[in-house]
N, C-alpha and C positions, 0 to 999 in steps of 0.2 A: 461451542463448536461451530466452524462455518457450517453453512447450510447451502446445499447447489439450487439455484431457482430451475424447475424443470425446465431441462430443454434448448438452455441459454448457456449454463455453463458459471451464469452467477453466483456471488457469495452474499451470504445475508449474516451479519454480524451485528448483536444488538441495533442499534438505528442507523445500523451501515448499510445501503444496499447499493453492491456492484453491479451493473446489468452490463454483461460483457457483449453480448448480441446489440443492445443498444447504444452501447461506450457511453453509459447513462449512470451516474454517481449519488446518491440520495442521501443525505445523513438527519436523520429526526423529519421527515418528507421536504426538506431542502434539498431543491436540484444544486451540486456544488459541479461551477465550469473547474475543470483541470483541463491541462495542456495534453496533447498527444505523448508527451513522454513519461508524466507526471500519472499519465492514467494508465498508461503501461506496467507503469515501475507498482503502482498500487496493486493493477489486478494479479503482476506475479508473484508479490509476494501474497496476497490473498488468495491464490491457488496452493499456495506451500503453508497453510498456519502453522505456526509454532516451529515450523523450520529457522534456521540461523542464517543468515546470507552475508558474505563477508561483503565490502563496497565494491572488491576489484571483480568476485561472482557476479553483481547486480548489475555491473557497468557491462561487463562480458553479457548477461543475459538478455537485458533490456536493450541496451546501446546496440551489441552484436557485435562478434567475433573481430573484425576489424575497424571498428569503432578505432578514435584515439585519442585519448583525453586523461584528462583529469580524475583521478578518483572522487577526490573532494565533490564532482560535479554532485556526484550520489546523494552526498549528505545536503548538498544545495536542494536537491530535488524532494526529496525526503522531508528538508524543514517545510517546503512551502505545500506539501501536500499535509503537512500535520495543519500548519495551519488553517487550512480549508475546509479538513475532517475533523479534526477533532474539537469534542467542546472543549478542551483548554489544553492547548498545545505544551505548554510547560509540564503537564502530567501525563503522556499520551496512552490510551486505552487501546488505539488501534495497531498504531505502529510500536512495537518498542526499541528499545536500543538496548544489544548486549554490548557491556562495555566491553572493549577490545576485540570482539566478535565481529560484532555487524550489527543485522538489523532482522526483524521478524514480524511476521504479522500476527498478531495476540489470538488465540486459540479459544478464547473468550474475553469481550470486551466488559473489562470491570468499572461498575458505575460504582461512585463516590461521593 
């Protein structure tokens, strides 16, 4: 289960650590740089784990309301943050993908 870091509002997810007060990213004590929107899209789906988020939600929530684009963008933003995070993006622990759904942030990140 995430875990909130006192005080900050952060999530701590096996060797994941969100530090939202800081816009500070950790994985295994590797600082990982993300983009401003890349760290956005991270922490709100890490404030919702195990919730579902379709792409056209994510785009609407992170992007905002009159944002206008692309859905695809989602899934663009989504691959290169796996990349970053996760130890092997092919298998992702952190983010998952419900097929035909969306996207979720893992409720427990499974080592393998």
């Amino acid at each position: 289960m995430a875990r909130a870091r006192p005080g900050d509002g952060g999530v701590v997810r096996g060797e994941l650590v969100i530090d939202t007060a800081r816009r500070r990213v950790t994985e295994r004590g590797r600082e990982i740089a993300l983009t401003n929107l890349e760290f956005e899209l991270l922490a709100f789906l890490a404030r919702h784990p195990g919730i579902v988020f379709s792409r056209e939600r994510l785009f609407t929530s992170v992007w905002g309301l009159d944002a206008v684009g692309d859905n695809a963008t989602v899934m663009v933003h989504i691959g290169h943050i796996r990349e970053k995070i996760e130890p092997d993006p092919a298998q992702p622990v952190y983010i998952e993908t419900v097929r035909g759904a969306g996207y979720r942030f893992a409720e427990q990140a499974r080592r393998g």
